[in-house]
C-alpha positions as CSV (number, residue, x, y, z in Angstrom):
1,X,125.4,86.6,94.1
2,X,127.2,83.5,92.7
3,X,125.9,79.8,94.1
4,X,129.5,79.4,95.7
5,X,128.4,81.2,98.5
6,X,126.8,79.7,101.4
7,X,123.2,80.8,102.3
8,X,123.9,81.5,105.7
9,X,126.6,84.0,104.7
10,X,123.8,85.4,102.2
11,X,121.2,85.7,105.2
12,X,124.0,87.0,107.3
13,X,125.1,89.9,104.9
14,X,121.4,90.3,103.2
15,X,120.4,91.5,107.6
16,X,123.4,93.5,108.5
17,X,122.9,95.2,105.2
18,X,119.1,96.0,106.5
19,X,120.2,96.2,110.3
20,X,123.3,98.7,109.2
21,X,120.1,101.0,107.5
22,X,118.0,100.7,110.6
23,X,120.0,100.6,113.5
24,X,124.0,101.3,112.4
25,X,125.5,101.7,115.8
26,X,123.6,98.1,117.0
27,X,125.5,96.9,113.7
28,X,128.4,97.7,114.7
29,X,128.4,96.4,117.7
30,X,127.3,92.9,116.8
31,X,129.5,92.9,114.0
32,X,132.2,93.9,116.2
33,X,131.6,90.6,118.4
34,X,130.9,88.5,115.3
35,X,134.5,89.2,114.3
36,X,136.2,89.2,117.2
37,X,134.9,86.0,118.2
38,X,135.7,82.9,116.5
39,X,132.5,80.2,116.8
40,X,133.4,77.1,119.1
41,X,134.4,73.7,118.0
42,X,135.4,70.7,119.7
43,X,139.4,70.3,118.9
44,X,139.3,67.9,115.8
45,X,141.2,64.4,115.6
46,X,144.2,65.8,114.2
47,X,144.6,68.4,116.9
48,X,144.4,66.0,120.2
49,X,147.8,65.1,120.3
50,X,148.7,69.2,120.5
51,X,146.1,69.2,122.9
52,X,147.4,66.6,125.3
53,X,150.8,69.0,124.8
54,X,149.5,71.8,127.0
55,X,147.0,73.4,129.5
56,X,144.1,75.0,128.0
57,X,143.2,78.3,130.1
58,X,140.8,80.7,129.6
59,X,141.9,84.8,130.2
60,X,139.8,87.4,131.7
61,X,138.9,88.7,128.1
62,X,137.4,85.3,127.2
63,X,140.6,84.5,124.9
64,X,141.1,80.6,125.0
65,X,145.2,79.7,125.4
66,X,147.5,76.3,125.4
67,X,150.2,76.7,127.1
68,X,152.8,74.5,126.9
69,X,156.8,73.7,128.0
70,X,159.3,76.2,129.5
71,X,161.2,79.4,128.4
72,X,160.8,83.0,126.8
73,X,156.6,82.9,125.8
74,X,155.6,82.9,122.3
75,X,152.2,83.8,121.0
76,X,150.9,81.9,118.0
77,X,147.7,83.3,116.3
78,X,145.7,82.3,113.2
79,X,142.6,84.3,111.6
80,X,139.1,82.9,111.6
């Protein structure tokens, strides 16, 4: 595996590699919750004044969302 990639990522593929051997269906389902979760961060410096914009709200699924202004809703995602 080339140097460029982190050893945590290494650790992290090196035991669901073992794990998906062992145990696939407990696999899955972490890696299911790995992915679908993005970790947590405090918003950075450049990201406060968007902040300030909106209301931060939390949905029954756990999804975090700003919402901000008036009119039709728009949904803005990003990967992780």
């Amino acid at each position: 595996m080339p140097d460029s990639v982190p050893t945590s990522l290494r650790i992290i593929r090196g035991a669901n590699r073992t794990l998906g051997r062992v145990a696939p269906t407990v696999a899955a389902r972490l890696n299911a919750r790995l992915f679908s979760r993005p970790r947590r961060f405090a918003p950075r410096d450049w990201e406060q004044p968007f902040e300030r914009l909106g209301t931060r709200q939390r949905l029954r699924s756990g999804v975090s969302v700003l919402t901000a202004g008036e009119g039709p809703a728009a949904a803005l995602l990003h990967g992780w």
